[in-house]
ROMI-498064 format. One record per residue (C-alpha): residue number from 1; residue in one letter; x, z, y. Coordinates in steps of 0.25 Angstrom, whole numbers, plus 2048, in hexadecimal, padded with zeros to 3 digits. Last residue first. Layout:
BEGIN
+--------+------+-----+-----+-----+
: fidren : banu :  xx :  zz :  yy :
+--------+------+-----+-----+-----+
:    NUM :    a :   X :   Z :   Y :
...
+--------+------+-----+-----+-----+
end
This chain:
BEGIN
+--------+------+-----+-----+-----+
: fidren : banu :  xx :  zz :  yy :
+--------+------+-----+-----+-----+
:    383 :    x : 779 : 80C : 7DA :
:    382 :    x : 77C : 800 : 7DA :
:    381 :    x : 78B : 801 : 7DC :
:    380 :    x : 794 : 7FB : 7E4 :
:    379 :    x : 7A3 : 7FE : 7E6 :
:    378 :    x : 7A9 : 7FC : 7F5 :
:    377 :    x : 7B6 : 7FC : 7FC :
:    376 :    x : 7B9 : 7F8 : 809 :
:    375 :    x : 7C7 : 7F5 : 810 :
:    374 :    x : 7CA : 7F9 : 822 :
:    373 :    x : 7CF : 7ED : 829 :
:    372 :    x : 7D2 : 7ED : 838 :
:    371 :    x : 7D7 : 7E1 : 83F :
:    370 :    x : 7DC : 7E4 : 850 :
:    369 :    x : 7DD : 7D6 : 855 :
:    368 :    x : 7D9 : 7DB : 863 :
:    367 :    x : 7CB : 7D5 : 860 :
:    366 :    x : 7CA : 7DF : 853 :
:    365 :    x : 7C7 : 7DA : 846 :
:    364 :    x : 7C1 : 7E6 : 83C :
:    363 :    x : 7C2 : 7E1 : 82E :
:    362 :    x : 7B9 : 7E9 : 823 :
:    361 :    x : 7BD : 7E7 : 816 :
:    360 :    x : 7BA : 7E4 : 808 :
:    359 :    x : 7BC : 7E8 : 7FA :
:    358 :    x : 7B2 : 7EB : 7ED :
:    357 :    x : 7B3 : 7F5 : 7E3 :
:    356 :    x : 7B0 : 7F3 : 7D4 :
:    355 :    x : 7A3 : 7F4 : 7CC :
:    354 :    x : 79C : 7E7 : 7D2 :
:    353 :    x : 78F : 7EC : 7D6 :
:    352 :    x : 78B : 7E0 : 7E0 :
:    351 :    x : 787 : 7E1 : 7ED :
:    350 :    x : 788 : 7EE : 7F2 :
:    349 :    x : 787 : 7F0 : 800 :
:    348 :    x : 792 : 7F5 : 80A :
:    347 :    x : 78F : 7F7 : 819 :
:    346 :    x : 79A : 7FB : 824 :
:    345 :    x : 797 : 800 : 831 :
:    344 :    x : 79F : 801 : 83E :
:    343 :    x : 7A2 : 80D : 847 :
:    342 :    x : 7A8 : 80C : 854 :
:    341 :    x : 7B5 : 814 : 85C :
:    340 :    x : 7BB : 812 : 868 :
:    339 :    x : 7CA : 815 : 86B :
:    338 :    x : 7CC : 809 : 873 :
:    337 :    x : 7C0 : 800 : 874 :
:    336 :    x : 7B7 : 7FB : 866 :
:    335 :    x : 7B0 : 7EF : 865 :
:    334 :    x : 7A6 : 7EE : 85B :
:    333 :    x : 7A4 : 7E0 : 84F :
:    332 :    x : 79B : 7DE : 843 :
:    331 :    x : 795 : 7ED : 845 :
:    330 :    x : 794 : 7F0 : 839 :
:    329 :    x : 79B : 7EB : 82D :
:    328 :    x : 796 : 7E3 : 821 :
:    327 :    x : 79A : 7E5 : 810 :
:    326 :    x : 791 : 7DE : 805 :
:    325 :    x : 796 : 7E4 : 7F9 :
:    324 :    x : 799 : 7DC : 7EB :
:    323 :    x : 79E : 7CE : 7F3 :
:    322 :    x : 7AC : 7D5 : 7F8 :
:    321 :    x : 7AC : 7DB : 806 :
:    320 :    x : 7AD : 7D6 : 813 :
:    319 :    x : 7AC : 7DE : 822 :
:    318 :    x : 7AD : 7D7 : 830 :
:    317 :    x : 7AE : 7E0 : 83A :
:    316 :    x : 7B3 : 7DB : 849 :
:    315 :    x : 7BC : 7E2 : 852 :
:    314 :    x : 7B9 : 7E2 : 860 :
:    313 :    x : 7C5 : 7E8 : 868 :
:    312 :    x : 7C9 : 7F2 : 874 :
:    311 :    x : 7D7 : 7F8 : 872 :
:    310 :    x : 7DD : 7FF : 867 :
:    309 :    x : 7D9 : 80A : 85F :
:    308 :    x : 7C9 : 809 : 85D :
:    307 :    x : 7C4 : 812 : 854 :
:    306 :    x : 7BC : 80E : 847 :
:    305 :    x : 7B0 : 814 : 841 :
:    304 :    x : 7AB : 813 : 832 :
:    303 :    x : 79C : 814 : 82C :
:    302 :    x : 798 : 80F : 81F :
:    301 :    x : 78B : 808 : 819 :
:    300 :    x : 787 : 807 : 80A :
:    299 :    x : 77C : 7FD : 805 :
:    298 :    x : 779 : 7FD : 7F5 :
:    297 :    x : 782 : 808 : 7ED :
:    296 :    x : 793 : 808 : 7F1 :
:    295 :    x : 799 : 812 : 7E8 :
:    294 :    x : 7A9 : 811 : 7ED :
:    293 :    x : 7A7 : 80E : 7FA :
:    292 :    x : 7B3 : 80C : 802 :
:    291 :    x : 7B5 : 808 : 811 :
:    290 :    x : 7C3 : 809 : 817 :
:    289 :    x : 7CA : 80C : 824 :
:    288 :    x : 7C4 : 81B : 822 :
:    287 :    x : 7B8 : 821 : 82C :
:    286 :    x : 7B2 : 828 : 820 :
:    285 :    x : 7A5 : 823 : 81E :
:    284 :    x : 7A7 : 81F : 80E :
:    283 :    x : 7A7 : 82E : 80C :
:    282 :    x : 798 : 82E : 810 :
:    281 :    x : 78F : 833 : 81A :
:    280 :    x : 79A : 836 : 822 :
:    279 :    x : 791 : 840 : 82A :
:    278 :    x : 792 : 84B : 81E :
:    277 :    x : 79D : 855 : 824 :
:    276 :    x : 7A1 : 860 : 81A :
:    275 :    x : 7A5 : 86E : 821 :
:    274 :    x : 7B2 : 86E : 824 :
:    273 :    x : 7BC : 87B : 820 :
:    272 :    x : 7C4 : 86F : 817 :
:    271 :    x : 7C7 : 874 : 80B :
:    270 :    x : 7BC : 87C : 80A :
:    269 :    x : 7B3 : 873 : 810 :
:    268 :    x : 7B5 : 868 : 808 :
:    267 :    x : 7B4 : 870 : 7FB :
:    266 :    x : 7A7 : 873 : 800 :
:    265 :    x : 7A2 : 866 : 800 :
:    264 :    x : 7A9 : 862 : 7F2 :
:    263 :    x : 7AB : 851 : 7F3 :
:    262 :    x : 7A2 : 84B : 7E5 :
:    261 :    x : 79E : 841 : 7F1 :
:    260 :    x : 7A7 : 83E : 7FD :
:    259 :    x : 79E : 843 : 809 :
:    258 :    x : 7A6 : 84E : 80D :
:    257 :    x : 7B3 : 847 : 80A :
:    256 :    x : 7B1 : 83D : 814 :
:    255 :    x : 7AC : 846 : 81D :
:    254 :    x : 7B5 : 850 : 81D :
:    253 :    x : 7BF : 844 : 81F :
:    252 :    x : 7B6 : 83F : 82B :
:    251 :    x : 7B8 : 84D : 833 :
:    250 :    x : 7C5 : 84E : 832 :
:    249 :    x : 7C8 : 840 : 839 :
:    248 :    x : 7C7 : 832 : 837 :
:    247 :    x : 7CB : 824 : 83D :
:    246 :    x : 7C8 : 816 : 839 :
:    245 :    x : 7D2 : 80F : 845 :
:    244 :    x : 7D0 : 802 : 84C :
:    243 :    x : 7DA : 7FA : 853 :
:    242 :    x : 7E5 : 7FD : 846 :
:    241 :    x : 7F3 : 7FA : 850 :
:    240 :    x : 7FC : 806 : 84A :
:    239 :    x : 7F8 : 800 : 83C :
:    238 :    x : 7F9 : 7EF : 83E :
:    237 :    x : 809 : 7F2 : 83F :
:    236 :    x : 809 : 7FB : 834 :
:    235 :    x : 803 : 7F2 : 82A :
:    234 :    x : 7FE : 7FA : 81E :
:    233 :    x : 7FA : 7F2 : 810 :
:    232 :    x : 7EA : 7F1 : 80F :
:    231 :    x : 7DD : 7FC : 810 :
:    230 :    x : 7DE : 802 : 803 :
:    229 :    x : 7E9 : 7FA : 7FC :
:    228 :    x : 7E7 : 7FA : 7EC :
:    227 :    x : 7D7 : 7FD : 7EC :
:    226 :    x : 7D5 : 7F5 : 7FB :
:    225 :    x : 7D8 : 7EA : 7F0 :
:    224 :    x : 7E6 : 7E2 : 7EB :
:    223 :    x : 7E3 : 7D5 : 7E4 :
:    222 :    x : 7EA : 7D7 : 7D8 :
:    221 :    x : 7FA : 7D5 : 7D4 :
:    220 :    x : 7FF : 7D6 : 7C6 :
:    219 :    x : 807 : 7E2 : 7BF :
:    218 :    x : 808 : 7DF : 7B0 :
:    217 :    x : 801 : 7EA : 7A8 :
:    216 :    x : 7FD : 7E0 : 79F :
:    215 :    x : 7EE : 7E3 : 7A4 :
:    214 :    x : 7F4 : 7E1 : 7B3 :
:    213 :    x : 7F9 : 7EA : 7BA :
:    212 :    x : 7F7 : 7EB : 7CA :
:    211 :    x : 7FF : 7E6 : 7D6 :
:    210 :    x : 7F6 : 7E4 : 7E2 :
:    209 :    x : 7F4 : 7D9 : 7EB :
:    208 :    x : 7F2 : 7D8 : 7FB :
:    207 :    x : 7E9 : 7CB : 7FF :
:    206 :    x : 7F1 : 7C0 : 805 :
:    205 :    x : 7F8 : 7C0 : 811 :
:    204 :    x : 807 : 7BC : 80C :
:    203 :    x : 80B : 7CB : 80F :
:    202 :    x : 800 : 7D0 : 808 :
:    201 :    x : 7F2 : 7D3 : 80E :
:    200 :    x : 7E9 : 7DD : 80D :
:    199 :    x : 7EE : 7E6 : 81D :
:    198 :    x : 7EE : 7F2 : 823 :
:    197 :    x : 7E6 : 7F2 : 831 :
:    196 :    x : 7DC : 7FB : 82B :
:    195 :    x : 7E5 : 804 : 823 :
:    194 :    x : 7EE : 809 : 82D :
:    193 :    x : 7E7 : 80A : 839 :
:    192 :    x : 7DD : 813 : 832 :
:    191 :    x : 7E7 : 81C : 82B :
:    190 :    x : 7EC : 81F : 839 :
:    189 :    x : 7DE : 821 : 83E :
:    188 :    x : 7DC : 82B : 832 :
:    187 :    x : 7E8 : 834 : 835 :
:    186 :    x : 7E1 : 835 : 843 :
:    185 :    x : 7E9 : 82E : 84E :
:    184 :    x : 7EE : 835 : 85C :
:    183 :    x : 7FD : 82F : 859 :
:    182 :    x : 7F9 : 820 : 859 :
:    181 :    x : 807 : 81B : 85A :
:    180 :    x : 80E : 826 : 854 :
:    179 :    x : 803 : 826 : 84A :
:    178 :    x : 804 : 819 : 846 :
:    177 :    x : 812 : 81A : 843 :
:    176 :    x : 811 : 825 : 83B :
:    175 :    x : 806 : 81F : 834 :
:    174 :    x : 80F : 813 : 830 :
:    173 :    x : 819 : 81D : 82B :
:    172 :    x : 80D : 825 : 823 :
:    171 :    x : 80A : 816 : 81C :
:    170 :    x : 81A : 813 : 819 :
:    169 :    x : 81A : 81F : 814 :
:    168 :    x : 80D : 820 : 80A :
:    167 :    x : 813 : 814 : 803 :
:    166 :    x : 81F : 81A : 7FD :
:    165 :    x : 814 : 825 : 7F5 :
:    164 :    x : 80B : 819 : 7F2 :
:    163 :    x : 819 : 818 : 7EA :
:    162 :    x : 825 : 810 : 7E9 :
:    161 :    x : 833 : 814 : 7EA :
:    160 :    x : 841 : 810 : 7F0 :
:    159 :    x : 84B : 81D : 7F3 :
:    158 :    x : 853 : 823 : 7FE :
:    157 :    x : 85C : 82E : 800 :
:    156 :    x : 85E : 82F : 7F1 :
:    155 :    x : 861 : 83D : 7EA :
:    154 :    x : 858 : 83C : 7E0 :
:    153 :    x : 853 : 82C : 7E1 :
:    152 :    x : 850 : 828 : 7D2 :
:    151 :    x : 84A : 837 : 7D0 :
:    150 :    x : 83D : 834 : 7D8 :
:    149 :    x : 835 : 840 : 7DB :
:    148 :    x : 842 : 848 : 7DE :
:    147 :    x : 847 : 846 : 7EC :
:    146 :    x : 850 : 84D : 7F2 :
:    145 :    x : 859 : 841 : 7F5 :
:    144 :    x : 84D : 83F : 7FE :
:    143 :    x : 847 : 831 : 7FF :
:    142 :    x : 848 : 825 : 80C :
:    141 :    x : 841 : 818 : 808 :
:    140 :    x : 842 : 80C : 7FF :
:    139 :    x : 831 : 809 : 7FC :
:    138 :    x : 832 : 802 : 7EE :
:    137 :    x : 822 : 800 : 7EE :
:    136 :    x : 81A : 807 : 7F8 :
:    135 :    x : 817 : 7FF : 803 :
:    134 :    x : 80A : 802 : 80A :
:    133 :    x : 7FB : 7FF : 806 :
:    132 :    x : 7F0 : 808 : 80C :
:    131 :    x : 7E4 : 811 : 80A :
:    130 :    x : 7E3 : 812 : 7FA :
:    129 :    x : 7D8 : 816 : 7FA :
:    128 :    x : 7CA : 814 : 800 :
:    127 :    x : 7C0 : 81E : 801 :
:    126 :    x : 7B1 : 81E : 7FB :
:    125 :    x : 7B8 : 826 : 7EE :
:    124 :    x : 7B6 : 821 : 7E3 :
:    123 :    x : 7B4 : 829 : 7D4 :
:    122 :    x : 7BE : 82F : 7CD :
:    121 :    x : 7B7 : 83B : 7C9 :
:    120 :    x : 7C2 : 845 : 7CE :
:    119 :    x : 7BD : 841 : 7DD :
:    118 :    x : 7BF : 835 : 7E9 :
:    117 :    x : 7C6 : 82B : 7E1 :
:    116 :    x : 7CD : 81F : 7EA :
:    115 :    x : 7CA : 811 : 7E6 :
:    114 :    x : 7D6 : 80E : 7E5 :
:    113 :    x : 7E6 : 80A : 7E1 :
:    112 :    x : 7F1 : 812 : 7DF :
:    111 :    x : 7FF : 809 : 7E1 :
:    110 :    x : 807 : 807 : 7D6 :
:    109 :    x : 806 : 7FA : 7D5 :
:    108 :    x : 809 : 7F6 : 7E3 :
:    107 :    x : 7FE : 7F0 : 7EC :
:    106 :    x : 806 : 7E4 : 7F0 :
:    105 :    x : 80B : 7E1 : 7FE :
:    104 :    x : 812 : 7D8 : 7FD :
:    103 :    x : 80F : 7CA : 7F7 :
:    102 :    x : 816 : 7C0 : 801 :
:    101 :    x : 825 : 7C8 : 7FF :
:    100 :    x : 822 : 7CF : 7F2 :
:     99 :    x : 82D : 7CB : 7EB :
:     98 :    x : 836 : 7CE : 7F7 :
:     97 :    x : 841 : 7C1 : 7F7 :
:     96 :    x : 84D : 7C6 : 7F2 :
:     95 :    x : 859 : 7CA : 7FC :
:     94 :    x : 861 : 7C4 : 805 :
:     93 :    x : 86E : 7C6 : 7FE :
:     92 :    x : 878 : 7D0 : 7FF :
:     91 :    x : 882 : 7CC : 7F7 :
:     90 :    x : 88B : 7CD : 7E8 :
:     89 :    x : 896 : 7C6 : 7E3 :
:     88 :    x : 89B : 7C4 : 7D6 :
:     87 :    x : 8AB : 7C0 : 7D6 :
:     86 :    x : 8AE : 7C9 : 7CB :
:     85 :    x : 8BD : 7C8 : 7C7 :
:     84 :    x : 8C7 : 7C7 : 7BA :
:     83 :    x : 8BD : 7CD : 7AF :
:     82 :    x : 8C3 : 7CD : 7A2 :
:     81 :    x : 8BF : 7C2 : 798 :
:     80 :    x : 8CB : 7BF : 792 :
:     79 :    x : 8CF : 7B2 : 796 :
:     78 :    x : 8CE : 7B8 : 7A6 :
:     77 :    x : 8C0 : 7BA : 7AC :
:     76 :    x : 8B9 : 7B6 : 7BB :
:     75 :    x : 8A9 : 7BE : 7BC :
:     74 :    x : 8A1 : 7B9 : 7C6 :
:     73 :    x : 89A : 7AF : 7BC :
:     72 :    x : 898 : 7BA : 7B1 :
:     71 :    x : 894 : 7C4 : 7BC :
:     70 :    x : 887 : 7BB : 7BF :
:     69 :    x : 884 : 7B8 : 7B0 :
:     68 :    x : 882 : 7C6 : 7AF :
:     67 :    x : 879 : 7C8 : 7BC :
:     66 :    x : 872 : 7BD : 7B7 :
:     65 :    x : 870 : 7C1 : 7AA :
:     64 :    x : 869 : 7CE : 7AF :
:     63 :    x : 85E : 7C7 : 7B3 :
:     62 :    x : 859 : 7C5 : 7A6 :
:     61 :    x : 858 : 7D4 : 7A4 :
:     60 :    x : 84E : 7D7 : 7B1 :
:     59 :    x : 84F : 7E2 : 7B8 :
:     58 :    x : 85D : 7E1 : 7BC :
:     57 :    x : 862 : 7F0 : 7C3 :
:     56 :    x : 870 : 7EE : 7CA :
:     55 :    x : 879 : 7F9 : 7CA :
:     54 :    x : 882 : 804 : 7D2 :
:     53 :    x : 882 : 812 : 7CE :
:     52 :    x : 879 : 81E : 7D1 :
:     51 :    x : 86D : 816 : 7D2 :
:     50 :    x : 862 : 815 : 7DE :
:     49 :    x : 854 : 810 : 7D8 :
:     48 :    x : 84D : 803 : 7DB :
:     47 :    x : 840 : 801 : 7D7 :
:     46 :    x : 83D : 7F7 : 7CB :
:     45 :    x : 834 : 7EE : 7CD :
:     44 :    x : 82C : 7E8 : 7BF :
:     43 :    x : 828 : 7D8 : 7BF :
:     42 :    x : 829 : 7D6 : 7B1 :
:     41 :    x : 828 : 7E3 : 7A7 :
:     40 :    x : 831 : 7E2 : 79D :
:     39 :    x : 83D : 7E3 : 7A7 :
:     38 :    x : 849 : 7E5 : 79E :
:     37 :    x : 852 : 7ED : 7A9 :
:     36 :    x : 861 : 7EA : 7AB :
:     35 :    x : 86B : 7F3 : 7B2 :
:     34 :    x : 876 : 7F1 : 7B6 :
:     33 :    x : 881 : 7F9 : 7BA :
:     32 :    x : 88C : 7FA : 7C3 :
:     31 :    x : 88D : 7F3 : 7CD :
:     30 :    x : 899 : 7EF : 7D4 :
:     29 :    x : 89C : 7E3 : 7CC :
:     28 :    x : 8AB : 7DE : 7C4 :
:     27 :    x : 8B3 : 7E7 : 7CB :
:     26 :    x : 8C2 : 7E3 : 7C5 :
:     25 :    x : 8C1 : 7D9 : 7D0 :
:     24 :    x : 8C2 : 7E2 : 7DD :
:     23 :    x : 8BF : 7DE : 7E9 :
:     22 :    x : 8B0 : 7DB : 7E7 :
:     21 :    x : 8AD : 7EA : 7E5 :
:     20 :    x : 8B4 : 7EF : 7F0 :
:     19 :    x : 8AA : 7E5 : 7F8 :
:     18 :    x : 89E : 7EB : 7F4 :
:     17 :    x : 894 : 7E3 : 7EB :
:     16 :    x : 889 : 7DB : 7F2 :
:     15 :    x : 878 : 7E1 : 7F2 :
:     14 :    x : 86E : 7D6 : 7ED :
:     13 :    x : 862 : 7DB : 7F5 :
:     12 :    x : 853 : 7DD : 7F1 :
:     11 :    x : 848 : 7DC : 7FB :
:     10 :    x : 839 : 7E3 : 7F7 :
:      9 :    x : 82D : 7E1 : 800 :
:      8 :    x : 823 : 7EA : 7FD :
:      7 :    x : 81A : 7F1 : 7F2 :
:      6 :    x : 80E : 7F8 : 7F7 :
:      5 :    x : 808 : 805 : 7F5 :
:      4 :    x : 7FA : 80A : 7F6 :
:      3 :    x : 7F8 : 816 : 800 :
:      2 :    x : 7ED : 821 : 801 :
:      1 :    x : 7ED : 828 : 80E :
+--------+------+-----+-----+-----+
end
């Protein structure tokens, strides 16, 4: 599975000196350096990274004064300027307010983006990646003292990184979980329960953004695409309760690659021992949570079928797209019982030639309340 990251919810804590240190008056502060970095770039983060001694790090100069001016006042002298006592206290305090409290999640910066390449030519692939959103940005978790792909942490029993490679985790943790409860799944009915009950929206509800670099090589925010999330940001809880599942087997991966143009047949079979199965029709056939077309020309019509994890329910199709392909979905409305299975339709035509890729969805409304979102990506040519 292909992951995008995301930055989360950040607390930072003012932390109080240690009693020894406040008994005795000849210690003026119990840190012991300071460091202070000109930032020249407003807005940068910096992680935090263990250090040998004690110290503060002030990313801002100007903010420096304070601290100075701070000392000055806690500080008692005799006529000579000596220091007599230092009466500056430190506490514990509640914390600074997350500065992406209403906005997270945010599709990191550093996060890879779509459409997915399918050969050494660059050219599309009719498969959407990423796959998912999960948190990635200044993840604190367990880490080998052993380990030597980050030299700020050697010999650190835990460490605070960011990464696609911090957001895979938390996605195989969530598919543990799943699997536990669900322990006959396929590995494709797990990533199906993830991705279509995953989510577009921030915490204050409006449509997830994405940080990007502007011209000035500022970073500014963009309305995020299935291009920066795949299907949304994970929620676990909606996961282990999907209603419907997109499920695959052996069989449809060979036939996805088998019917990928430019794909070798016979290197297929030599890697695989399977002869080449054609009945997909076309890569955009395999029985994914996502439909992407990246050479749409006139009317194209794709296939997927969906299993019925839950109780008896009627889920309604309603498909939307924007205005440069016309998008509609067959059969309006089925009824699925427990461990049934049915097919649905969806047609993409071209309308206009735009020269980009255009978004939409298909939303599957179940009568138990189950909701089941899978993304669509299209470009249309002429010809």
């Amino acid at each position: 599975m292909f992951l995008s990251a995301v930055i989360p919810l950040i607390l930072l804590l003012a932390l109080r000196p240690s009693r020894k240190y406040q008994k005795q008056p000849r210690v003026l502060v119990q840190l012991d350096l300071f460091l202070l970095w000109r930032n020249v770039s407003p807005g940068t983060k910096f992680d935090p990274v263990p250090v040998s001694i004690p110290g503060i790090l002030i990313t801002d100069v100007t903010k420096s004064m304070d601290l100075i001016d701070y000392y000055n006042s806690s500080t008692s002298r005799d006529w000579t300027g000596r220091v007599k006592s230092f009466k500056g206290t430190g506490s514990i305090g509640n914390g600074l307010m997350p500065i992406l409290y209403k906005s997270a999640p945010q599709v990191a910066l550093f996060s890879a983006r779509g459409p997915n390449i399918k050969d050494f030519s660059f050219q599309d692939a009719d498969l959407l990646k990423p796959d998912i959103l999960a948190p990635g940005s200044l993840i604190w978790a367990a880490w080998s003292p052993n380990g030597t792909d980050e030299p700020n942490y050697v010999g650190e029993g835990f460490a605070m990184m960011s990464g696609t490679s911090m957001a895979a985790p938390h996605i195989a943790g969530i598919a543990a979980l799943i699997k536990q409860k669900h322990p006959h799944w396929s590995p494709a009915a797990i990533k199906s329960a993830l991705l279509t009950t995953s989510t577009k929206l921030d915490r204050a509800g409006r449509p997830l953004q994405a940080q990007q670099y502007s011209d000035t090589e500022a970073m500014k925010l963009v309305a995020a695409t299935p291009f920066d999330y795949g299907s949304g940001h994970v929620n676990p809880r909606s996961a282990l309760d999907p209603g419907l599942i997109f499920d695959a087997g052996y069989e449809d991966y060979i036939g996805f690659l088998c019917t990928t143009p430019g794909i070798d047949v016979h290197e297929i079979r030599n890697y695989t021992n399977t002869p080449c199965n054609y009945t997909m029709g076309h890569p955009s056939n395999f029985n994914t949570p996502s439909i992407t077309i990246s050479h749409l020309v006139k009317t194209q019509i794709v296939t997927r079928t969906v299993t019925n994890v839950a109780e008896e329910e009627t889920y309604v199709i309603t498909a939307r797209m924007q205005p440069a392909v016309a998008i509609e979905a067959n059969p309006p409305a089925m009824t699925l019982r427990p461990g049934a299975s049915r097919k649905f339709t969806v047609s993409l035509t071209v309308r206009s030639v735009t020269g980009a890729y255009s978004f939409g969805e298909i939303l599957m409304k179940g009568s138990r309340g189950h909701q089941v979102r899978i993304p669509v990506v299209a470009m249309g040519y002429w010809r």
